[in-house]
C-alpha positions in Angstrom: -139.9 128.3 -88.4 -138.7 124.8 -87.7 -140.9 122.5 -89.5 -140.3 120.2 -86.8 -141.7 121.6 -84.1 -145.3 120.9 -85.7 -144.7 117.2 -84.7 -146.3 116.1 -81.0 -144.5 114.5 -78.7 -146.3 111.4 -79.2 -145.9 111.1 -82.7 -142.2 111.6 -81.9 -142.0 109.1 -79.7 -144.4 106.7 -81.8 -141.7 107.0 -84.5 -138.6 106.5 -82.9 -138.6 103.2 -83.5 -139.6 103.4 -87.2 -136.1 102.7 -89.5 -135.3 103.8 -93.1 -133.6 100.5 -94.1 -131.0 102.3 -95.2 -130.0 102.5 -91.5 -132.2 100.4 -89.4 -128.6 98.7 -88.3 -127.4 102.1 -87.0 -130.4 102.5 -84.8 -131.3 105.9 -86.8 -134.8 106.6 -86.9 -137.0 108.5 -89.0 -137.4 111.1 -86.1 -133.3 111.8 -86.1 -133.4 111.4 -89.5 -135.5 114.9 -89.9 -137.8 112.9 -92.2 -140.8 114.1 -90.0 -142.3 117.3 -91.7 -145.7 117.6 -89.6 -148.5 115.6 -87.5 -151.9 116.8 -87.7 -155.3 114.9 -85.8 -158.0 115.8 -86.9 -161.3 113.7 -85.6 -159.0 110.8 -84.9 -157.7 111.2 -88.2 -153.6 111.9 -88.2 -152.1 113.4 -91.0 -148.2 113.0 -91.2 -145.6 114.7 -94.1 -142.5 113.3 -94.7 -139.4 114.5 -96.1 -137.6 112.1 -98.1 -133.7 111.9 -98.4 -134.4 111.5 -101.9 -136.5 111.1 -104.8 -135.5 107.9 -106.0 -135.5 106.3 -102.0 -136.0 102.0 -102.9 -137.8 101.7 -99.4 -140.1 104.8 -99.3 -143.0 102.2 -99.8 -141.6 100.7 -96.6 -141.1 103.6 -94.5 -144.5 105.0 -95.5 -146.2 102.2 -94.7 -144.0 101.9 -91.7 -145.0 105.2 -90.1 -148.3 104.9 -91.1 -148.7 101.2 -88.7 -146.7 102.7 -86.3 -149.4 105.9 -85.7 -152.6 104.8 -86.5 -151.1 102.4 -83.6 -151.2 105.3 -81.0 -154.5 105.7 -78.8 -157.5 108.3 -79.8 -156.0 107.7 -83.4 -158.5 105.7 -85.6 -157.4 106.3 -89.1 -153.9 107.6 -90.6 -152.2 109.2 -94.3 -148.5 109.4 -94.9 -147.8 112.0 -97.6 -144.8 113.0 -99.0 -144.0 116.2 -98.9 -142.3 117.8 -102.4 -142.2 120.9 -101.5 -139.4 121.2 -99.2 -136.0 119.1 -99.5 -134.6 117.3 -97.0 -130.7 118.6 -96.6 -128.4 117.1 -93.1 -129.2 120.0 -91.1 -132.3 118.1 -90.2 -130.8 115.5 -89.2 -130.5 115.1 -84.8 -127.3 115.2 -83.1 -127.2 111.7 -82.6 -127.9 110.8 -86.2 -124.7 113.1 -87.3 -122.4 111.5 -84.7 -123.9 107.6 -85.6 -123.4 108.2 -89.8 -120.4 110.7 -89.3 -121.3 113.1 -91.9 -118.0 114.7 -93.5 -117.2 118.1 -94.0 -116.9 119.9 -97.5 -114.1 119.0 -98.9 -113.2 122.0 -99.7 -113.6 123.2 -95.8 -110.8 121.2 -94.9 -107.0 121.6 -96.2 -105.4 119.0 -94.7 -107.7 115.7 -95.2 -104.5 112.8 -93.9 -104.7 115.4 -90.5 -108.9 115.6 -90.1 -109.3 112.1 -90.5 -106.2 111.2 -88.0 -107.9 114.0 -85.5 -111.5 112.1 -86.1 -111.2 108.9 -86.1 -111.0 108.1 -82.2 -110.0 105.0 -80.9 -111.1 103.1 -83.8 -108.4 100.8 -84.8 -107.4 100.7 -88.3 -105.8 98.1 -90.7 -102.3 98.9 -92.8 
């Protein structure tokens, strides 16, 4: 099951515009990063798990606290935890299709033979310096 899809729509859209600093300038949220595990009310009391990219994250504190404002924000909700889940890994799979086209995620190395003709094929109408 898709962890996911235990997250309401209103936490979703809540945290949308909640940034990892990491890439707040890429307009990537939290939501497209996959770091949303779960969203549980209870009482008024909301309950979120996160997924971290990594262990050793510098601005967990930030994001923590960020998603924490950001629900306890939301109406019927009068008190909110953010816990970090360490029982599941975050990997890119998680992350939406938006978030893969914005940080342009590469391949495997080894899934590619020709690496001069992928990134030609790729790189779109960027232009590019000698």
């Amino acid at each position: 099951m898709d962890s996911r899809s235990t997250v309401p729509a209103w936490a979703s859209a809540a945290l949308a515009e909640v940034y990892d600093p990491c890439c707040r300038e890429k307009g990537v949220s939290v939501v497209d990063m996959g770091l949303l595990r779960s969203v549980a009310v209870t009482g008024g009391h909301a309950r979120v798990e996160l997924l971290l990219t990594s262990g050793w994250c510098p601005f967990a504190a930030q994001v923590l606290t960020d998603v924490e404002r950001a629900v306890a924000a939301q109406p019927g909700i009068t008190s909110a935890e953010v816990a970090v889940v360490w029982d599941e890994v975050w990997t890119p799979d998680r992350l939406s299709p938006a978030a893969v086209a914005t940080l342009r995620f590469l391949p495997d190395p080894a899934a590619v033979p020709d690496r001069d003709a992928y990134i030609a094929t790729h790189r779109g109408n960027e232009e590019t310096t000698p």
